[in-house]
N, C-alpha and C positions, 0 to 999 in steps of 0.2 A: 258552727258547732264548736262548741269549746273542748279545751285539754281535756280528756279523759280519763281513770286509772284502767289499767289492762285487768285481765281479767288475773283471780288469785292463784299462786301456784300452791298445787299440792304439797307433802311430802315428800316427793321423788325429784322434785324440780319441775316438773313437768303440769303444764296447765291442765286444768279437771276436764274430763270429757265430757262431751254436750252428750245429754241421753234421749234430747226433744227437740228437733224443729219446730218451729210456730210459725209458719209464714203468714203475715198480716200486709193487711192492705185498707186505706181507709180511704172515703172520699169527702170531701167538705166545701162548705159555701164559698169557699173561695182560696187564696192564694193569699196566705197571713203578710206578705210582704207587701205586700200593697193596701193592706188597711191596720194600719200600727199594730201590725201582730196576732191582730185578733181574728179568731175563725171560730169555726163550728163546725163538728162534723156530723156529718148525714148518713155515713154507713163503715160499718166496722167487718172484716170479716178475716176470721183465721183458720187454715188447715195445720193440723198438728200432726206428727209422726216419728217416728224413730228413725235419727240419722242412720242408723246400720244398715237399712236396706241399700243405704248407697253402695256399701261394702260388699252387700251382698249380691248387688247388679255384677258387681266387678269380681269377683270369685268364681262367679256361675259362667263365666265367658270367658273366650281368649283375650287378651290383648290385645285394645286399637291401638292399630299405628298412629302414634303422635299427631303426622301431619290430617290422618282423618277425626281425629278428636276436638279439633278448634270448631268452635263456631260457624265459622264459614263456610263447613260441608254439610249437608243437608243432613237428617237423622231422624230415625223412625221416631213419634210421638211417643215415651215410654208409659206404659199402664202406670194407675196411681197408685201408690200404697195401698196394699190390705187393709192393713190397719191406719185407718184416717180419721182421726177429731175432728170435727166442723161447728162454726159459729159463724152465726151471719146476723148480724143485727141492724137495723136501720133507725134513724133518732130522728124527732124533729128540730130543727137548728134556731138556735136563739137569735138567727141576724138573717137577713135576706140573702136568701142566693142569688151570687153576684151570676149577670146572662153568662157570661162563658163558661161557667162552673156546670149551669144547667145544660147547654148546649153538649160536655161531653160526658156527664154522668147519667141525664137523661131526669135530674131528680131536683127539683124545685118545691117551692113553700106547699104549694098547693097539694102537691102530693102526697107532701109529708105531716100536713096540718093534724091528723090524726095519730100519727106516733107519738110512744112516749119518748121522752125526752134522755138525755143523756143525764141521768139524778142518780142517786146512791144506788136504785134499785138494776140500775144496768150496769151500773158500775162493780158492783158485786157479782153479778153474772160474770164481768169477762175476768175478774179474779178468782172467782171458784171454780173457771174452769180453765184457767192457767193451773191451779191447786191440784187441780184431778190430772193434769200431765204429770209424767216422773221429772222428776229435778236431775242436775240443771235442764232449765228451760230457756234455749239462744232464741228471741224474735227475730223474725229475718223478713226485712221487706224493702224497698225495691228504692232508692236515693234516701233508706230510713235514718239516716243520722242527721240528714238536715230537714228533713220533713215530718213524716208517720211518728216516726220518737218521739221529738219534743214536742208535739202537737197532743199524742197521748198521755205524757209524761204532765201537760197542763192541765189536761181534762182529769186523771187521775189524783194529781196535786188536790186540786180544787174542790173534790168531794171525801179528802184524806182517805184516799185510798193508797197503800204500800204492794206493788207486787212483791213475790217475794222473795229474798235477802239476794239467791239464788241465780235471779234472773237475768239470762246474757242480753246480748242483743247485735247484728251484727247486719251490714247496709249490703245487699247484694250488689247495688250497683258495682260498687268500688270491689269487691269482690271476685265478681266478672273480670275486671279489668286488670287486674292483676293476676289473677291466672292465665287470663288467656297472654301475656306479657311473659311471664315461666313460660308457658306452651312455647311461644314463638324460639325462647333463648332456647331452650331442647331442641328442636327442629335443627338450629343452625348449629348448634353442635354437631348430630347424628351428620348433617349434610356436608360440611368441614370435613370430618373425619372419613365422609367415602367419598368426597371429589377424587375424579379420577384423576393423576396428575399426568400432563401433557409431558410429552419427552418434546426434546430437541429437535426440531426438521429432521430426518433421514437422509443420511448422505445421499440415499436415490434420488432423491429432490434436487439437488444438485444439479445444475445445468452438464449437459451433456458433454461439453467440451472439456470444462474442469475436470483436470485429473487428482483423484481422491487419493489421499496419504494413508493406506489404511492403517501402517506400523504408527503411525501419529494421530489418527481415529482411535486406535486399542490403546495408546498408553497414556492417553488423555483423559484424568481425572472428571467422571460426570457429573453435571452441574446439577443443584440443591434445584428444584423446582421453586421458583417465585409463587407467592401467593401477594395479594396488594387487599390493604384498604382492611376494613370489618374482618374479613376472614383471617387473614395474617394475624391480626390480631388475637382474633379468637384463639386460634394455632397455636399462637407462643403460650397463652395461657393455660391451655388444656397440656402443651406438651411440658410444662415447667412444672406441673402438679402430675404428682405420683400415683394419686388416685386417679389418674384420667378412665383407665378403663373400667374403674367401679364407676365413674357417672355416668359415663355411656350404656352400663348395663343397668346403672339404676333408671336413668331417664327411659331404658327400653320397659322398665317392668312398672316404671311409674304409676301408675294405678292400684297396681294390688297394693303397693307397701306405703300404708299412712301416715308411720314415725317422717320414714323421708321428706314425705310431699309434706310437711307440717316445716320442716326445716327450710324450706325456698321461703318460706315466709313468716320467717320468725325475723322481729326487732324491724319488722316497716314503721308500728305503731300507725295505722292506714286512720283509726277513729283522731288522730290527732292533727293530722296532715290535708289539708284539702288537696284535691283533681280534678280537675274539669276535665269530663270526658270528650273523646275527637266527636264533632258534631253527628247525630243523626244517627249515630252508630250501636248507644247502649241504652236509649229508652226500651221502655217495657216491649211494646210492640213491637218496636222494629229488631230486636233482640230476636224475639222469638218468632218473625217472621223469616229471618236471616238464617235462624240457625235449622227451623222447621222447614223451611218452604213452605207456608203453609198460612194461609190470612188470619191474622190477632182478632177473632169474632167476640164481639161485645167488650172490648177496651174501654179502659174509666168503669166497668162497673169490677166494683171491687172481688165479687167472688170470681169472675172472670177473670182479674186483674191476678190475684192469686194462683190460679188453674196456672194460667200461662207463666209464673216464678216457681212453683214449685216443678213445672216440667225441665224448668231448664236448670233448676238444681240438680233434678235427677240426672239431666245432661252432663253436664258439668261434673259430676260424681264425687271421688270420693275426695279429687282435686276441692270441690267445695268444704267439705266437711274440714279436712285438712286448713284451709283460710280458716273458717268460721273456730276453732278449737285454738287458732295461733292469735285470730283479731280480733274476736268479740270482746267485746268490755259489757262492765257494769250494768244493769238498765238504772240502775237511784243512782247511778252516777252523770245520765243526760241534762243535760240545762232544757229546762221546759221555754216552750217556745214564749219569747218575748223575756226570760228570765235570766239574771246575772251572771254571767262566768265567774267561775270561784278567784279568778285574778282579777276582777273588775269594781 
């Protein structure tokens, strides 16, 4: 993925807020890295919605405790949005579907010999109904900066179509990944700050024959508790800053307040930095079997594929909204796949 520009700040300094989610998800004849670039996709599909109900999960409830918030803890499946835009389209592909591609999308030539194809006339469809969402409009889908974008961004290209001026766009993957990385640093703060600190042996511990000094036990300055390693660490920093106990109360109420959560991840520039995520850990599935307890039913097909990213946005909450308003960038700012980086 190439350099990107961030997204533009308002008048206040403060970048504009997303008014729309658009989670997309696309499946295609193959895997453009393995055949000089070139692909075709086979299915298109997007749930649209108003980020606020994130806010509004989190207002209508108490406050999870941080360490039940990660991923890791299992979490009731949340209801969809009321209000849900949906688009599901299927194209027939201009190149053969490569066998693996058919194996997990379940969608080969034969199937799709009758579809229309992806020509002006579908390509209009998925910009007039980007048009009918409120502006701005963030896409949001699942490793989309190096795959879903600039695979659209070509097919878009190609029939001059412009989404519009407006339009974010912003890769869940890396998203995930870095909140749950905040999460973790919260956690070891809260935990830092209540380790119980161990005292000294007790003089009762003292072998029985020794006889204890108590006038030199009482005038004997107590010793500073050791902490070692990570934690010590953490300790000096939190105790060297003066706001220590405003972050500990901010990280307690982290959820409601979004200016905050918008500030742990402000100046990553994440669309410009690549991450390889720890293996096996942040695919789509395994994501949301991890975080659900509960089997990824119908994987690779793209409305299924969406179902399971837009549940774990709402998981994820308002913590996501927050990323997606600090990292989204441009969408005419993607290099379409196979196409020149502006430094190149």
């Amino acid at each position: 993925m190439a350099p990107n520009t961030p997204v533009a700040e308002v008048e206040n300094g403060e970048k504009a807020q997303i008014s729309t989610f658009a989670v997309l998800d696309l499946e295609t004849s193959n895997l453009p890295a393995f055949n000089n670039n070139r692909v075709s996709i086979t299915e298109l599909c997007i749930y649209a919605f108003d980020p606020a109900v994130l806010k509004d999960n989190v207002e209508t409830e108490e406050a999870t405790p941080l360490d039940e918030l990660t991923p890791a803890s299992p979490n009731a499946l949340p209801p969809p949005p009321r209000v849900l835009h949906k688009l599901n389209l299927l194209f027939q592909p201009s190149m053969t579907v490569h066998p693996g591609a058919e194996r997990i999308t379940g969608l080969n030539n034969y199937i799709l010999e009758r579809e229309s194809k992806l020509d002006e006339n579908a390509g209009q469809i998925i910009l007039r109904f980007l048009e009918h969402l409120r502006p701005p409009v963030c896409l949001i889908a699942h490793n989309g900066w190096a795959f879903d974008f600039p695979i659209i961004k070509q097919a878009l290209d190609k029939l001059n179509i412009n989404l519009p001026a407006s339009t974010l766009c912003v890769d869940s993957l890396r998203a995930f990944m870095e909140i749950d990385d905040k999460r973790s640093d919260e956690i070891v703060v809260e935990n830092v700050l209540a380790t119980d600190i161990k005292l000294e042996p007790e003089t009762s511990c003292e072998p029985p024959a020794k006889v204890v000094d108590w006038q030199k036990v009482n005038e004997t300055t107590p010793k500073r508790p050791i902490l070692k390693g990570a934690a010590a660490t953490r300790k000096r920093q939190l105790l060297n800053d003066d706001t220590c106990n405003n972050d500990i109360e901010a990280a307690k109420r982290a959820p409601r307040d979004i200016s905050a959560r918008r500030q742990l991840f402000a100046g990553l520039k994440c669309a410009q930095t690549k991450r390889i995520p720890p293996r096996g850990r942040y695919g789509l599935a395994r994501l949301f079997e991890r975080t659900f307890e509960k089997s990824a039913a119908n994987a690779h097909q793209a409305e299924a594929d969406v179902i399971m990213l837009t549940k774990l946005i709402q998981c994820y909450s308002v913590d996501f909204l927050a990323f997606a308003e600090e990292q989204a960038i441009p969408f005419a700012n993607v290099v379409p796949i196979g196409g020149k980086t502006p430094s190149s």
